[in-house]
Structure formats: C-alpha cells, structure tokens
Biopython code that builds the backbone (N, CA, C, O; Angstrom):
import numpy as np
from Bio.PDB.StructureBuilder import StructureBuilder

atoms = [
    (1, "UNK", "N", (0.822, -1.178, 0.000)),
    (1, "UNK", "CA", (0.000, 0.000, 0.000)),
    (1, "UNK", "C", (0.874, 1.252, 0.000)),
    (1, "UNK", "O", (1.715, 1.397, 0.887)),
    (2, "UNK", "N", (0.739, 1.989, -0.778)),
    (2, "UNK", "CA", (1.545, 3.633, -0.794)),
    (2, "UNK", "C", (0.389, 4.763, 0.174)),
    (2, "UNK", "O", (-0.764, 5.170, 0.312)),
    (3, "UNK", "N", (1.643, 4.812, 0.593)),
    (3, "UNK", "CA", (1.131, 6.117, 1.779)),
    (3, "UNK", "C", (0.879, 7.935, 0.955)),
    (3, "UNK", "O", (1.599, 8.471, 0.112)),
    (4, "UNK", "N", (0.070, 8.280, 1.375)),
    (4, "UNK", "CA", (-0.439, 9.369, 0.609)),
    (4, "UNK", "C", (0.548, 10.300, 1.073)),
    (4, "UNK", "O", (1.175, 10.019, 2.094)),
    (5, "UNK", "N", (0.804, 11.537, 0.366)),
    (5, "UNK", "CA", (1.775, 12.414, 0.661)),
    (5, "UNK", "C", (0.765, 13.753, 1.267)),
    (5, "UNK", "O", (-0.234, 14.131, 0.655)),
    (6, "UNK", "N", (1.174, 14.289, 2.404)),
    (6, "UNK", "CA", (0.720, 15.488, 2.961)),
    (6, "UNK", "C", (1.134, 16.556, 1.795)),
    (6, "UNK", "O", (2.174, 16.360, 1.167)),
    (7, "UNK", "N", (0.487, 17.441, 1.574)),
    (7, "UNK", "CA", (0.177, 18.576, 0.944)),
    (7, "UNK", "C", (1.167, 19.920, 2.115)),
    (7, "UNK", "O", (1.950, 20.838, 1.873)),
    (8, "UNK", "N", (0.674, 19.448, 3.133)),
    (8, "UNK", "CA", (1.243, 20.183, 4.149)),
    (8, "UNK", "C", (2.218, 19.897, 5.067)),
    (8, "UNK", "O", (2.406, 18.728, 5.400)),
    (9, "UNK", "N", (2.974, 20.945, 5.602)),
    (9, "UNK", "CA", (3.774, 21.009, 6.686)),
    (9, "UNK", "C", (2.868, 20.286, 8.150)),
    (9, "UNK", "O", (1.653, 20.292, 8.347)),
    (10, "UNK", "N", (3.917, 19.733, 8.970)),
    (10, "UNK", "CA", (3.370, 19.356, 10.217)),
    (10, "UNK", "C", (3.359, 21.071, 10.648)),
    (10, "UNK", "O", (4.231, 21.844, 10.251)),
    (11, "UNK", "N", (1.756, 21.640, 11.869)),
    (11, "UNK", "CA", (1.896, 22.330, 12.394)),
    (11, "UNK", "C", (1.350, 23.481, 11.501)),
    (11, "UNK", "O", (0.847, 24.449, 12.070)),
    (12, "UNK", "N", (1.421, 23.443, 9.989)),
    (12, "UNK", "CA", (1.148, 24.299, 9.204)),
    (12, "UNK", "C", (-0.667, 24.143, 8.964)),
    (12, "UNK", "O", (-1.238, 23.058, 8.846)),
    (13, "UNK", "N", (-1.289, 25.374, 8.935)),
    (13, "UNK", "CA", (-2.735, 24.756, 8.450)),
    (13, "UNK", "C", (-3.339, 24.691, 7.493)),
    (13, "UNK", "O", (-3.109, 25.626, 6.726)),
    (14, "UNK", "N", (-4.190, 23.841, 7.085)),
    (14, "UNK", "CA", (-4.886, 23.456, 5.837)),
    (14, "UNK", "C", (-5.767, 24.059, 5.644)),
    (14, "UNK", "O", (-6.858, 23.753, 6.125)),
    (15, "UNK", "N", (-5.519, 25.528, 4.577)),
    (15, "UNK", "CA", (-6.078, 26.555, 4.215)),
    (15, "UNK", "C", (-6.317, 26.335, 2.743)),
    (15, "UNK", "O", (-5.486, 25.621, 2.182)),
    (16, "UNK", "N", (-7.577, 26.957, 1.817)),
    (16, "UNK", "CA", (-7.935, 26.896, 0.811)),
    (16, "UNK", "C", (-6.910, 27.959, 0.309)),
    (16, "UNK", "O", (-6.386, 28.849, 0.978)),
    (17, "UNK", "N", (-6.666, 27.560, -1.542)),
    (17, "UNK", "CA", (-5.768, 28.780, -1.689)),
    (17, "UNK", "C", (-6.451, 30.140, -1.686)),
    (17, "UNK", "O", (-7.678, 30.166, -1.775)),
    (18, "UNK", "N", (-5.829, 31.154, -1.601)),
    (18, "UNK", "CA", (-6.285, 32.482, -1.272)),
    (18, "UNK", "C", (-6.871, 32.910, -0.325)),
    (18, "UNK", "O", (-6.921, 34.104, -0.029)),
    (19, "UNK", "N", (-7.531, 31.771, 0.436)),
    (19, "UNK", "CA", (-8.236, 32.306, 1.887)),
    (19, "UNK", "C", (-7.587, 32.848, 2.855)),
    (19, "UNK", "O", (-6.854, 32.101, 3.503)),
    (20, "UNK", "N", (-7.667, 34.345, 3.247)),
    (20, "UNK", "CA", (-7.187, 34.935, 4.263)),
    (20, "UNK", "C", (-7.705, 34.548, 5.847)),
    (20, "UNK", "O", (-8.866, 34.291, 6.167)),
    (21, "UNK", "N", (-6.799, 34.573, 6.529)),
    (21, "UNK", "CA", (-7.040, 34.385, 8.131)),
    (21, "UNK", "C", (-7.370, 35.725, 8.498)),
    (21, "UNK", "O", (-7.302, 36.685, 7.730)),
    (22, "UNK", "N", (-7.900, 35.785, 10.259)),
    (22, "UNK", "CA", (-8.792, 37.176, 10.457)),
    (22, "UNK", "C", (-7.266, 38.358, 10.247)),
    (22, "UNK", "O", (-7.302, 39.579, 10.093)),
    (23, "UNK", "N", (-6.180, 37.548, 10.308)),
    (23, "UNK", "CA", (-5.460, 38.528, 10.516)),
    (23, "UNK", "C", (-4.436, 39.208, 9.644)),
    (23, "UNK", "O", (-3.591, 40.099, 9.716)),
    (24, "UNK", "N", (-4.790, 38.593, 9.033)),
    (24, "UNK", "CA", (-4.247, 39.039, 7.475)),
    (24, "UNK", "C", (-5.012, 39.684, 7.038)),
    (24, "UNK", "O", (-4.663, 40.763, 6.560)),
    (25, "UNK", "N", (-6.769, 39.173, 7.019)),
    (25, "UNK", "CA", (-7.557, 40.277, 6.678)),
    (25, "UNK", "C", (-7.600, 41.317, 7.203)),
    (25, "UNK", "O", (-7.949, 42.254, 6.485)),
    (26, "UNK", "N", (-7.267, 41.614, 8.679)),
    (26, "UNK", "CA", (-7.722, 43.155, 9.624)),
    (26, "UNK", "C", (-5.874, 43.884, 8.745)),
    (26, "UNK", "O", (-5.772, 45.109, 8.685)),
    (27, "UNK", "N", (-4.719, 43.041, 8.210)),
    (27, "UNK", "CA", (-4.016, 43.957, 7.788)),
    (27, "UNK", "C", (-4.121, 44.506, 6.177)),
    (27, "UNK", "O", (-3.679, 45.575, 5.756)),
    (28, "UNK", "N", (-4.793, 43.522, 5.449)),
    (28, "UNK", "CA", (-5.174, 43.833, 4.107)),
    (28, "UNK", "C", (-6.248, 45.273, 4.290)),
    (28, "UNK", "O", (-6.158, 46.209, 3.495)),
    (29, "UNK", "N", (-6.967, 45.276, 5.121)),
    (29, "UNK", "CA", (-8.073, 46.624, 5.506)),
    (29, "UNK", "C", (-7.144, 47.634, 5.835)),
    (29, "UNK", "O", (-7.318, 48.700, 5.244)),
    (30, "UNK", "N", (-6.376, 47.581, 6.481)),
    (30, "UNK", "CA", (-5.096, 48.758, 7.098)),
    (30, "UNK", "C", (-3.899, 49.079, 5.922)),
    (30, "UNK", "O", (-3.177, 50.051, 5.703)),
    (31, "UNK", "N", (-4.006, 48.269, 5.536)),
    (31, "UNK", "CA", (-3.187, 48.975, 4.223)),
    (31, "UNK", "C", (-4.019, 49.315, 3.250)),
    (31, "UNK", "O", (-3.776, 50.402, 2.724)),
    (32, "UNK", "N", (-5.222, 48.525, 2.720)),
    (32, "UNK", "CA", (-5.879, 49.108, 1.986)),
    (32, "UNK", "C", (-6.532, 51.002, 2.106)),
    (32, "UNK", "O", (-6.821, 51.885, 1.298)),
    (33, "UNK", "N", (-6.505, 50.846, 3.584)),
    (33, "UNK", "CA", (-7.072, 52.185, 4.627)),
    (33, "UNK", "C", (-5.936, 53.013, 3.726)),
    (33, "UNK", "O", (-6.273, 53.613, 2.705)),
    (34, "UNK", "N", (-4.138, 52.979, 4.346)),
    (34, "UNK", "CA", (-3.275, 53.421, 4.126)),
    (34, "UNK", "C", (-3.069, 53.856, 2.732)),
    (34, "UNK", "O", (-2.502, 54.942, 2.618)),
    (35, "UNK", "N", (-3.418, 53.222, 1.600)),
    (35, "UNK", "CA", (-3.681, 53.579, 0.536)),
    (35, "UNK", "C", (-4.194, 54.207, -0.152)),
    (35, "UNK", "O", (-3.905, 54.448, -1.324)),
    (36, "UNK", "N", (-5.461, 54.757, 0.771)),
    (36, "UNK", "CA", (-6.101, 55.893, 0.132)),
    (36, "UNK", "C", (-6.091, 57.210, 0.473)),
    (36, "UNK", "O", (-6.744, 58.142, 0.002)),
    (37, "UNK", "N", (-5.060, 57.180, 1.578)),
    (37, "UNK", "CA", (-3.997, 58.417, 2.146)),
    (37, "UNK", "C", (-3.388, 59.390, 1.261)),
    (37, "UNK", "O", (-2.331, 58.959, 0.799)),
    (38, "UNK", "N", (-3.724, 60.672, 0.828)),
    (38, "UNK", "CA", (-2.804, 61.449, -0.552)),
    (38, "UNK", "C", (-2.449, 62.265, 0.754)),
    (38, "UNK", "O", (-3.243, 62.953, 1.395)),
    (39, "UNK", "N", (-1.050, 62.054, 1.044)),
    (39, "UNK", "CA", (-0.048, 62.366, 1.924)),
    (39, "UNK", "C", (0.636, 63.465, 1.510)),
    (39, "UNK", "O", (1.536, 63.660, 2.327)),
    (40, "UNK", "N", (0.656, 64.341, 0.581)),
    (40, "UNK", "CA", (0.283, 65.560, -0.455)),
    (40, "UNK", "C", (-0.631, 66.694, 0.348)),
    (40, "UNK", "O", (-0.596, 67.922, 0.432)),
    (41, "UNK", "N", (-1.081, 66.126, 0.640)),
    (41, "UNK", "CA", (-2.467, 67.118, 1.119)),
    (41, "UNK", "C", (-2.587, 66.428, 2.536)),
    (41, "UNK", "O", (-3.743, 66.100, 2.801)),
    (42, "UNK", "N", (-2.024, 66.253, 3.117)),
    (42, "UNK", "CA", (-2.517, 65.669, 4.799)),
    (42, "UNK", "C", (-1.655, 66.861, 5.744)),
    (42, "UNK", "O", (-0.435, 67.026, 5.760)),
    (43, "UNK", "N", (-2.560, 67.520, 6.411)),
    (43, "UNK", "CA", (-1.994, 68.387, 7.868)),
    (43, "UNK", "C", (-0.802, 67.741, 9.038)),
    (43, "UNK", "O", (-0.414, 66.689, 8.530)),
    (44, "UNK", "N", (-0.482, 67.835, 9.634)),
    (44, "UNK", "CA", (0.287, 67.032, 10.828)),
    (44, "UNK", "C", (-0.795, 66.480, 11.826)),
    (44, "UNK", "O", (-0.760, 65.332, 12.268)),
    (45, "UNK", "N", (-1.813, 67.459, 12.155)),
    (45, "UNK", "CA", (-3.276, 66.962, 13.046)),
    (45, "UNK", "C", (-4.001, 65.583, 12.190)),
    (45, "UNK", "O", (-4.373, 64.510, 12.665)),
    (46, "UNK", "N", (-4.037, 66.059, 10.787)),
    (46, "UNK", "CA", (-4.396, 64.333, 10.244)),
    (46, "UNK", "C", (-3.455, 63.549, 9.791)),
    (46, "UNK", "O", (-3.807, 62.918, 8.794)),
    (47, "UNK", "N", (-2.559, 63.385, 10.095)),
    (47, "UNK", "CA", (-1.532, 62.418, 10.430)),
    (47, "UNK", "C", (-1.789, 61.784, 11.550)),
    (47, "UNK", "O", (-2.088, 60.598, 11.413)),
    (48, "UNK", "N", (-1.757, 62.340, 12.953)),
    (48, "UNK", "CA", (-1.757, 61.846, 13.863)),
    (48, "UNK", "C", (-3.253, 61.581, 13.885)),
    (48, "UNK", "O", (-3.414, 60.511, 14.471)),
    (49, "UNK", "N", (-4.560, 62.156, 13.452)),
    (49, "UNK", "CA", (-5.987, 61.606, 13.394)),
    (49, "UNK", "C", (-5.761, 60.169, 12.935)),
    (49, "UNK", "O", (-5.897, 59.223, 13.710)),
    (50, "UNK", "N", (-5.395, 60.023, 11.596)),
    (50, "UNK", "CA", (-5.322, 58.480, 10.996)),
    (50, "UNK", "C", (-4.437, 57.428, 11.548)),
    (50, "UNK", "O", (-4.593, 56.218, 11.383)),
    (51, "UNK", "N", (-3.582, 57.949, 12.156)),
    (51, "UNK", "CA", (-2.529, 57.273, 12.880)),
    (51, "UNK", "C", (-3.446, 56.354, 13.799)),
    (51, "UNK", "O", (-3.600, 55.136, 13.711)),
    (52, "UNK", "N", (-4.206, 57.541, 15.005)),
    (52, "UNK", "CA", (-5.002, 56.680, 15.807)),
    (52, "UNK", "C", (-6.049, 55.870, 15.643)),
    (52, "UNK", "O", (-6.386, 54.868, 16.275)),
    (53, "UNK", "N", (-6.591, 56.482, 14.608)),
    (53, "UNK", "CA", (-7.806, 55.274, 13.817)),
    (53, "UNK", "C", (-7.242, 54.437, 13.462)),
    (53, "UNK", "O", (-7.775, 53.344, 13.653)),
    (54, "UNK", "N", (-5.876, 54.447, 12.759)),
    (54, "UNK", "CA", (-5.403, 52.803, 12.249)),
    (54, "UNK", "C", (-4.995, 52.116, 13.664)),
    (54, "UNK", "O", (-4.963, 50.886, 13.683)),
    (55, "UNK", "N", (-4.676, 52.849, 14.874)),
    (55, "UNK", "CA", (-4.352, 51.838, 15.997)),
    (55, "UNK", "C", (-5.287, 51.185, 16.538)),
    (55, "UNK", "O", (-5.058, 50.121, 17.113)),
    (56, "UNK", "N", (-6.569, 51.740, 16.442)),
    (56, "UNK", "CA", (-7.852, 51.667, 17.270)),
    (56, "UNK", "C", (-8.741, 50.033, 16.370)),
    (56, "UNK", "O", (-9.425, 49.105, 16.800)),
    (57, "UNK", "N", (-8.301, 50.369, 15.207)),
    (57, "UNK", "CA", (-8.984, 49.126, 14.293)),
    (57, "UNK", "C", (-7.751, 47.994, 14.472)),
    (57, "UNK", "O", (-7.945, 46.780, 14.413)),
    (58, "UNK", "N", (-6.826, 48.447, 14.636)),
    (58, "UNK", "CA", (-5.829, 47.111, 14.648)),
    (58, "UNK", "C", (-5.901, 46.472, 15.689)),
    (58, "UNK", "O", (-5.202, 45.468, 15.832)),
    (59, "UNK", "N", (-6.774, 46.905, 16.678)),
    (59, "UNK", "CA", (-6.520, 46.393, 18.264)),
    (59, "UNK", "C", (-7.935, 45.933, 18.403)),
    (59, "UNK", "O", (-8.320, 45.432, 19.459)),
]
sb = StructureBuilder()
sb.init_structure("model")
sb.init_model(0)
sb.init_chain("A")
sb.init_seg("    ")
for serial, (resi, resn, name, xyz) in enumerate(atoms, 1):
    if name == "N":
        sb.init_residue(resn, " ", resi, " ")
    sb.init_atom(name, np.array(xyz, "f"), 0.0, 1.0, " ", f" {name:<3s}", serial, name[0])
structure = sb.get_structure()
C-alpha cells in the first residue's frame, strides 16, 4: 500500500488557496485604509488623526 503524501507542513494549516485568516484580513483593511492616504495634502493633526484610527482598528 503507498502512503499518501501530505500537501502540508506538520503544524502548518490546511487553508484553501487564497483564503485569508482574520489577521491578514484586519491587515489587508489597514493597508488598503493606508492607501487611500494622498499624503500631499494631509496636515500634521491628520496624520496623527489616521494614525489613531489605524491603531484603534488594529486592536
């Protein structure tokens, strides 16, 4: 009988391809956030505004 070959690492998890975990998703949202930043036109007060909104969603 031949033994089937794991796909995966021991310890590693058996994820569909492309499926994000919560925490990859809450950083795909924070950069996506970060991205729509035109840092061109941002004050020092909204710097530090977005700063704390991105801490407040990351936590």
């Amino acid at each position: 009988m031949q033994q089937k070959k794991r796909k995966w690492k021991v310890g590693e998890k058996n994820k569909a391809q492309g499926q994000l975990d919560m925490y990859n998703y809450k950083l795909a949202q924070i950069a996506h956030e970060i991205d729509k930043i035109n840092i061109n036109e941002l004050t020092p007060i909204d710097a530090l505004n977005i700063l704390v909104k991105l801490k407040e969603s990351a936590s």
